[in-house]
N, C-alpha and C positions, 0 to 999 in steps of 0.2 A: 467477446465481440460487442463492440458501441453499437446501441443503435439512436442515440440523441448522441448529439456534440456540440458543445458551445467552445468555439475559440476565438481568444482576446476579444471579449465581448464585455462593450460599454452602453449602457442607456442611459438616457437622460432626458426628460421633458423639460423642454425650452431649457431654462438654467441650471432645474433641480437634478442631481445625480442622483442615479440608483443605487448601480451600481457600476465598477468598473475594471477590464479587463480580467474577465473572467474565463478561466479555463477549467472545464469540466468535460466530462464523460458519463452517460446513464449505459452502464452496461446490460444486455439480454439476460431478465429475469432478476436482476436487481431491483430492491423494495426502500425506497429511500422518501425518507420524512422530511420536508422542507419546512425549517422554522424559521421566526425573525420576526421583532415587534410589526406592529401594521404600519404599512409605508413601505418597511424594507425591499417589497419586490417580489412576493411570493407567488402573485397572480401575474405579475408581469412577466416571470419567467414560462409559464402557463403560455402566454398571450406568444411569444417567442415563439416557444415551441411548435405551436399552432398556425404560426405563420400571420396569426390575426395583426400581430407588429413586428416591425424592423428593428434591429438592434441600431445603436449611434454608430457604432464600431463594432468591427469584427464582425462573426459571420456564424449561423445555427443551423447546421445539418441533423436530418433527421432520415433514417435507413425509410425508401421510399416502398420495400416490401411489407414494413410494418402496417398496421392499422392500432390508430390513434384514438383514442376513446376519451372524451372530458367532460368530469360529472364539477358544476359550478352549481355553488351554494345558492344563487340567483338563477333557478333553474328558466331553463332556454328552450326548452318543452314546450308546445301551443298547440291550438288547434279543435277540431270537433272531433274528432277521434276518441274513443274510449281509451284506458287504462289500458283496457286488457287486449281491444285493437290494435296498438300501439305495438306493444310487447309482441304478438300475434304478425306484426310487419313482418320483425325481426327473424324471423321462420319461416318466410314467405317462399322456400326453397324445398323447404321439407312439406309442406302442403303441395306444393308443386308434385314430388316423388308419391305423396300419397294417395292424391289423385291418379295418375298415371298407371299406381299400384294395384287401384282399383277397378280400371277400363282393363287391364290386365286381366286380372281375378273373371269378372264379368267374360270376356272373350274367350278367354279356358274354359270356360263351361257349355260354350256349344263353336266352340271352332275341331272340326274333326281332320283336315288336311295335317300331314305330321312335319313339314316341314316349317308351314308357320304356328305350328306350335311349338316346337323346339326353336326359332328366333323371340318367341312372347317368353318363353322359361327363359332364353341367356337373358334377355332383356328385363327381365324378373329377378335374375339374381345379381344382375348388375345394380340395378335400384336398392337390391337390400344391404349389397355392400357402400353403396352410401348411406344409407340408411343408419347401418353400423356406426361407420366412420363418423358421422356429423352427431351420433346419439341421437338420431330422430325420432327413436320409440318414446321415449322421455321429456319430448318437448311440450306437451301440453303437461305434464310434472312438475318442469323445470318454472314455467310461467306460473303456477298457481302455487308452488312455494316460495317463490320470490316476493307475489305479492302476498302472502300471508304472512310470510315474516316482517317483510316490509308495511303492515299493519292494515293493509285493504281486506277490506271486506267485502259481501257480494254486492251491494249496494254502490259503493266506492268505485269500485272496477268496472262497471260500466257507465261512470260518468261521464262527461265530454272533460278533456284536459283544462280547458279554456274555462269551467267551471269550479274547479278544484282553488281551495286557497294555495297562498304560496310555500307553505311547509307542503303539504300535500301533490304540490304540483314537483317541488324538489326530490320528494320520495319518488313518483312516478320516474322522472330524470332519471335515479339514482337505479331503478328495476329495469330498466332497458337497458342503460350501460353495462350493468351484470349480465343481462342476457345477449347480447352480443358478441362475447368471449371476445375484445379488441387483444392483440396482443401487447400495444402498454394503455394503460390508464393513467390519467391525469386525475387527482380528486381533492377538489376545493371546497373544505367543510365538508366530507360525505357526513356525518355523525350529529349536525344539529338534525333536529328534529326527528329523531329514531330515542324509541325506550333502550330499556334495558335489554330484552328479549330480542329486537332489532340489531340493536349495537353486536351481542354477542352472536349472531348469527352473520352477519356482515365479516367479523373478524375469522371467521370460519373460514367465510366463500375465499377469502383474500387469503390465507392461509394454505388452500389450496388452489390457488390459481396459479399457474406457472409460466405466467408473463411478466411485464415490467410494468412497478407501479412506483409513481411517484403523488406524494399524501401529503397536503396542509391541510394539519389540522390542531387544534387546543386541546383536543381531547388525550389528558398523557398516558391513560392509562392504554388506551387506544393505538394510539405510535408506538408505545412498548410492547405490544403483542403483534403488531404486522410489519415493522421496521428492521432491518439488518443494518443502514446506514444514513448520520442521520448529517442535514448540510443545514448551518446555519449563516443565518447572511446577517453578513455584522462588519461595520464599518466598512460599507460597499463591497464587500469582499466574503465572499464562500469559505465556512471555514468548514471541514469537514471533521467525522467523529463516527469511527466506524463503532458496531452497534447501536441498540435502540434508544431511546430516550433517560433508559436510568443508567446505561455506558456513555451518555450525552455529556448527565449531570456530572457522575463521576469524571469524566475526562477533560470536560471545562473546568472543575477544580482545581483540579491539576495543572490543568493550565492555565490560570489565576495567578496558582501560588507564582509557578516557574514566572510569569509576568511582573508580579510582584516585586521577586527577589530581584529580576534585571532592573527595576522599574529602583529600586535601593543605591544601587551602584551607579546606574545611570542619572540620578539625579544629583548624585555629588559632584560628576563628572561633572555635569550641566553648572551646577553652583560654582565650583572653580574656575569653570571657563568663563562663568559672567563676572569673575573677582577679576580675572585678568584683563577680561574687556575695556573691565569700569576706567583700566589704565590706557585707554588708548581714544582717540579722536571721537571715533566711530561708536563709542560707546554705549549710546541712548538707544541707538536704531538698531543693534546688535544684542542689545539686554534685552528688549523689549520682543526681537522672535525668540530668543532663549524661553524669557517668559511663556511665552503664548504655548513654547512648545512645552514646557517643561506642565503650562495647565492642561493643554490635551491628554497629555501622558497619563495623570489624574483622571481626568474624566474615562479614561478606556479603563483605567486598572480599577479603583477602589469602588467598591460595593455602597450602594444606598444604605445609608441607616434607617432603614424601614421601620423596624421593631420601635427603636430609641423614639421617632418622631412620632408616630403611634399613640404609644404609652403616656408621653407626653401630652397628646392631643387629648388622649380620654383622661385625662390623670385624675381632673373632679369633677365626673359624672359620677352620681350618685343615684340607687335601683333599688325601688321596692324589691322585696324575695319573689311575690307572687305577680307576674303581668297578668297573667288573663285566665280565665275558664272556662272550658265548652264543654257544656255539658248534653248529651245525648243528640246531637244535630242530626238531623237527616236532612236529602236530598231527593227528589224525583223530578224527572221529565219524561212527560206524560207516562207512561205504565213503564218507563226504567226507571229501576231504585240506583243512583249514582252510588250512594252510599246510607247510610243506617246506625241510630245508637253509636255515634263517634261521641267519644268522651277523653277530653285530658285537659292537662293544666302545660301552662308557659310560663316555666320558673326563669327569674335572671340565671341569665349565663347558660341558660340552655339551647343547642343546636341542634337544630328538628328536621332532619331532611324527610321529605315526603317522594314518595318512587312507587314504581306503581307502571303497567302497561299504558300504551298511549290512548286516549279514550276512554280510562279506567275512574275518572275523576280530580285526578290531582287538581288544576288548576280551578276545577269549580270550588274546590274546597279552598282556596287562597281568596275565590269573589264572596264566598261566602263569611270569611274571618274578618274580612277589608270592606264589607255591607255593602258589594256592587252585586250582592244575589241574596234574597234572605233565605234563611233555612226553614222548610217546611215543618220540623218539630225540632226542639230544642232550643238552647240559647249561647250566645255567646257575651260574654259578660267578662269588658277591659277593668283591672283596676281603678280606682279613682286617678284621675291623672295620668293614667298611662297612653302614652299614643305610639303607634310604628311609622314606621318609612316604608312606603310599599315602592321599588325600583321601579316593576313598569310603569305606575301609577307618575312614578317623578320622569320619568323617560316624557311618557306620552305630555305632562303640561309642562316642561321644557320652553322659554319664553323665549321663540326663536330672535327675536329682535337684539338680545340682552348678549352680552359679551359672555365668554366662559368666567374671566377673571372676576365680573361683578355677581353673578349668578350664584356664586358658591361660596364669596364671600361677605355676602349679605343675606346668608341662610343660617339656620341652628348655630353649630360651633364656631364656623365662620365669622359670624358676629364679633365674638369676644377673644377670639385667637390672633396672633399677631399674622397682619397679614402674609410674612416673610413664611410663617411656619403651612400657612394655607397653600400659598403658592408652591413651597416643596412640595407636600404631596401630591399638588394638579402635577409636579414633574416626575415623580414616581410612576405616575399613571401616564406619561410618555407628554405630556404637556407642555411646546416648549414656553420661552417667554413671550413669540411672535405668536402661539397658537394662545395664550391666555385673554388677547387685545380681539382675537377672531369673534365674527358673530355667529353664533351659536348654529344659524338656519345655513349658515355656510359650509360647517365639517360634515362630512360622512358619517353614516349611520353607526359606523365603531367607534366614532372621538364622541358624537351626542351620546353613546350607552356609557362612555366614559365620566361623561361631565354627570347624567343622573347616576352612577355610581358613588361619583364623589360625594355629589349632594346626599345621597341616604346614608352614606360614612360620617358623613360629618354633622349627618341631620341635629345627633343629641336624643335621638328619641331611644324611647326604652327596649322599644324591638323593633328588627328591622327584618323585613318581608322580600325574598328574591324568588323571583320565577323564570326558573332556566337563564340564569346570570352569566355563565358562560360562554352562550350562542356568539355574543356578538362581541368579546373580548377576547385580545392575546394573550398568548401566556404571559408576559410579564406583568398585564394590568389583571390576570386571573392571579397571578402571586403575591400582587399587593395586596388584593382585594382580599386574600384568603387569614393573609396577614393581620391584616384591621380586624376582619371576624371573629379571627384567635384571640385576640387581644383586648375585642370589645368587650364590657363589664355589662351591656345589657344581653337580650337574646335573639337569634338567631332561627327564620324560619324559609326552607327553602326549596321547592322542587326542581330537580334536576337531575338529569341520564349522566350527568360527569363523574363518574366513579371513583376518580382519582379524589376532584374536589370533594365529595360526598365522604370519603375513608379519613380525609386530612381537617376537616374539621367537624363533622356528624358528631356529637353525644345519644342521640336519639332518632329512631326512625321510624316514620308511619307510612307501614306498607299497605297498598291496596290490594286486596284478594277479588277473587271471583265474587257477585253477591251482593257486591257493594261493603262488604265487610274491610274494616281498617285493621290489623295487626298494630301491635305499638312492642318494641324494643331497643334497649338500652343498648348501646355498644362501647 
């Protein structure tokens, strides 16, 4: 049984298409991943769904006995209400019962007429049987494991919303919608700003929750554990792919090659029929959609030469063995020890992910490598000559005025590389040729984490420094990115809760313990 429906559904702002004529179905209890570079339409189908916009065309029914639940990465939480008030609404039914349970209990104790004592017991046991049913003994359980996994502490949980930064206020979002039980969930990014310990406690709840969830997210490891079926929107069009994201890859192969192969036959077809044209009047106007059509054809089949352009770009960058050394750092604020006696070296070609609970230290440990926090004992000490690319760091001085295309090609590699080969990879990274001319303070906060991506790709420096690099990129530009990493001859240092990206290029990992103590291991 459907309880979302999209038929023959086209959207389009002003001229741009989304997508078009789309026929779909969310079935009851259906867990389905919506993928598709940024742009494609994945919050807009969201916005659909919700009523928040009208399709061009066609028409989006949604089962009016359901209740709709929507966790957005731009959390829409506010207010002076605490954390745990908040959560505490959402029960505001079962306080009710419990109350009532209790003027009960009180009046059995000195009401002695037996007739309205036997109406207070029905009436008692009628309350426990909602009680039951809604699991009302469990709801103050229910709340205070939510937000423990979700990383509140007691501090935390009674702050006003409206106080809270915007990761913090998105986790709040994210604790309420769990405790709600909607019967479908919409969830846009649930997974930025949650650790490791978060992440895999989320994939749990969703695991066993037995309603309908519909999930964009980057995070792959993530879509492979709570996904049965996965829709990807790709040249305006829904292509579906039953299983999770690693039945995704595999089944897009597949249907690659089989595109391929027609894509062989079909172009000869195409060639002959412009030899024959060439003999006829109509010739020029008639060769020329052949063309066009036979370059689309291309652009949908044949894969980026990712690797090849790459390789090429780094081919004579040349790396001391040893980047840097830290030797015995510590950390405190005021009587917390962050951390303690961290000691290791950053040899080229090493990829260092650091992971670790949220609050645990990581990213003080990346202000303290990058000299925006000094280290209360110890030292860190770069080779002569050595310098990194720290991402946020290029993100945040970003020269909103400056175009994409002059930003990145008047930087490190940029410089000396021909510009054609620069401009490929700003198109790797979804850049087209109208977005290169764009000024920088104009794109969205996903094409700007893009453009400082590029720039620390191509910076030329010996190590390059990322802190939670995935948050605010799609998988395609998380593929690229992962690609250059692989490939790069300098090293590699990065914290981040992406498990998949962490397993696909980590050599090395520096975990935080309880303590403030850092683990260090090879993998």
């Amino acid at each position: 049984m459907s309880v979302i429906r999209l038929e023959n559904v086209t959207k389009k702002y002003e001229d741009t298409l989304i997508f078009r004529d789309i026929y779909f179905r969310i079935n009851k209890g259906e867990r389905i991943g919506l993928i598709g570079r940024n742009g494609a339409g994945k919050s807009t189908v969201f916005k659909l769904i919700l009523g928040r916009e009208e399709p061009t065309a066609g028409k989006v029914e949604v089962d009016p006995k359901v209740k709709v639940s929507y966790f957005s990465q731009f959390s829409e939480l506010s207010g002076n209400r605490s954390v745990k008030q908040e959560l505490e609404l959402c029960y505001e039914h079962i306080w009710n019962i419990e109350r009532e349970l209790q003027e009960i209990g009180e009046k059995l104790g000195i009401i002695v007429d037996a007739d309205e004592m036997d109406q207070l017991l029905n009436r008692q046991a009628d309350l426990f049987e909602q009680m039951e049913h809604h699991n009302g003994w469990n709801a103050a359980v229910e709340i205070d494991t939510v937000l423990t996994k979700l990383g509140f502490d007691e501090q935390s949980r009674q702050q006003p919303v409206d106080q809270l930064s915007g990761g913090w206020r998105n986790r709040a979002a994210l604790a309420k919608m769990l405790i709600e039980l909607p019967d479908v969930v919409l969830l846009d990014e649930p997974t930025n700003f949650l650790d490791l310990e978060g992440l895999a406690w989320l994939e749990q709840w969703l695991n066993r929750f037995s309603g309908t969830m519909v999930l964009v997210s980057h995070d792959r490891q993530f879509i492979d554990r709570v996904v049965t079926r996965t829709i990807e929107i790709e040249n305006y069009h829904f292509q579906e792919y039953e299983g999770n994201y690693t039945d995704y890859i595999r089944k897009k192969k597949l249907r690659k090659k089989e595109l391929d192969r027609q894509f062989e036959w079909e172009e000869e077809l195409l060639l002959m029929e412009a030899e024959e044209i060439d003999n006829r009047s109509s010739r020029k106007s008639s060769k020329d959609r052949l063309s066009r059509k036979l370059a689309d054809m291309k652009k949908r089949v044949e894969p980026h030469p990712v690797n090849v352009l790459i390789t090429d770009i780094y081919e004579n960058l040349r790396f001391p063995d040893n980047l840097c050394t830290v030797d015995a750092i510590g950390k405190n604020y005021a009587e917390r020890v962050i951390f303690q006696n961290v000691s290791f070296d950053i040899q080229k070609e090493d990829r260092i992910a650091i992971i670790g609970a949220n609050g645990s230290g990581k990213s003080t440990l990346i202000k303290v490598l990058t000299g925006q926090e000094t280290a209360d004992s110890g030292s860190v000490q770069f080779s002569k000559g050595v310098s990194y690319a720290y991402f946020n760091r290029m993100w945040d001085e970003l020269d909103q005025k400056d175009t994409v295309s002059h930003a990145v090609n008047v930087y490190g590699l940029g410089l000396n590389a021909p510009r054609k080969k620069v401009n490929k990879f700003l198109s790797m990274l979804q850049f087209s040729e109208a977005d290169l001319q764009k000024v920088i303070g104009s794109l969205s906060g996903g094409q700007q984490a893009r453009v400082a991506l590029a720039k620390c790709l191509l910076s030329g420096a010996e190590l390059i420094i990322l802190d939670e690099p995935t948050n605010h990129l799609d998988l395609t530009s998380i593929q690229v990115m992962e690609q250059a990493l692989i490939h790069f001859p300098g090293a590699v240092l990065t914290v981040s809760h992406d498990r998949f990206f962490i397993d696909k290029i980590a050599t090395k990992l520096l975990t935080f313990e309880p303590g403030g103590v850092i683990s260090q291991q090879s993998v």
